[in-house]
C-alpha positions in Angstrom: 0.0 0.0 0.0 1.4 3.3 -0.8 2.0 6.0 2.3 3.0 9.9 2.5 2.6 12.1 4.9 -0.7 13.3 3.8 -1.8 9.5 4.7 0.1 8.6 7.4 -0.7 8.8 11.1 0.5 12.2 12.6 2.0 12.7 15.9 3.0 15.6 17.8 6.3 15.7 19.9 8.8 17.9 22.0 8.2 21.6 21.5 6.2 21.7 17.9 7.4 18.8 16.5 5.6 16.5 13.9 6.1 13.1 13.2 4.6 11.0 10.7 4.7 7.0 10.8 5.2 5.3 7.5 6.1 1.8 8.5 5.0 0.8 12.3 5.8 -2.6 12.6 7.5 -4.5 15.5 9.8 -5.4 13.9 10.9 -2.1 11.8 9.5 1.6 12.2 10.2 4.2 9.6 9.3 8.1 10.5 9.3 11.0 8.8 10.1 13.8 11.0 10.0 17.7 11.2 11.7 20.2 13.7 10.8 23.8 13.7 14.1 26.1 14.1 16.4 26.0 17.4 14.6 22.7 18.7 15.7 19.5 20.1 15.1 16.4 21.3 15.9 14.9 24.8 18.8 12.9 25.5 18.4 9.3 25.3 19.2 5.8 24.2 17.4 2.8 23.4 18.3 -0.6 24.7 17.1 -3.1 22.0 16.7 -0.6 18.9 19.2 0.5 16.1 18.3 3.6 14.2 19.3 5.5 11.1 18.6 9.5 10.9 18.5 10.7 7.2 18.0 14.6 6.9 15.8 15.2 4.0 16.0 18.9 3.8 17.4 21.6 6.0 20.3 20.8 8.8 20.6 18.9 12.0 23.3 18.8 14.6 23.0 14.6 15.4 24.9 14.6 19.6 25.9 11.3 19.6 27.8 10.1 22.9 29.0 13.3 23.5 29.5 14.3 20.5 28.0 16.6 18.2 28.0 15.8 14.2 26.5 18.1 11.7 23.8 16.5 9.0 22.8 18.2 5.8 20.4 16.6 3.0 21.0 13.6 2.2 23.1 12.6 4.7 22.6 10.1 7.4 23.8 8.6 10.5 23.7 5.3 12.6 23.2 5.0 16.0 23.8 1.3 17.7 22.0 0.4 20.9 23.2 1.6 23.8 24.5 5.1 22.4 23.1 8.1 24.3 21.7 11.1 21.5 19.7 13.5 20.5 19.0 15.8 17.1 19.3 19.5 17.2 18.2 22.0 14.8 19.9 24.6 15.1 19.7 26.6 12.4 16.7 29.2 11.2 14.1 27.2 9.1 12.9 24.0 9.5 14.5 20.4 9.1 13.2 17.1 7.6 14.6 13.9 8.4 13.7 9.9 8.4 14.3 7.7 11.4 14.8 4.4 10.5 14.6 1.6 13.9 15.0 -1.6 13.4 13.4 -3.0 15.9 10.5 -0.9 16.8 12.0 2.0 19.5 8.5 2.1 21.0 8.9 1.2 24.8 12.5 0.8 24.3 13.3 4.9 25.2 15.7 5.2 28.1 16.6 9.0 29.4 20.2 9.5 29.0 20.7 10.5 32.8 19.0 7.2 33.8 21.8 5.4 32.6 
């Protein structure tokens, strides 16, 4: 079946952030995210999932253990289990970006400081 963002379920998260799920399986979740300017994400880690963040337009700032790795479109990182981060945008207009998490992330969010 074929998705977009006009079609797929719409979530709201952080300070004005939208997320839209295109693939919501257990076993693989695929999101299409946007951040309004100067916002961010908290600090965290997952246990069990492995993700891939793809900027589709604009810039991000990935923090990953510490440190902080710029993302323009197109590019993409990893992050393994276990590795505290968080996107920043930190520039003036908006950025779009996939998460990729194999498996699922839901339930699976740990607070970076709780480690």
């Amino acid at each position: 079946m074929k998705i977009s963002k006009a079609t797929a379920e719409h979530y709201n998260w952080g300070d004005s952030c939208d997320g839209w799920h295109l693939v919501k399986g257990s076993d693989l979740s695929v999101i299409h995210e946007r951040m309004p300017p100067h916002t961010s994400e908290v600090r965290h880690y997952h246990e069990k999932a492995r993700q891939f963040f793809f900027v589709l337009s604009g810039a991000a700032v990935m923090e990953k253990d510490g440190e902080e790795i710029e993302l323009g479109p197109r590019e993409g990182i990893e992050i393994a289990p276990g590795v505290p981060h968080r996107m920043f945008n930190k520039s003036d207009g908006e950025t779009e970006f996939l998460v990729i998490s194999q498996p699922n992330s839901r339930g699976d969010r740990v607070a970076a400081d709780e480690r």
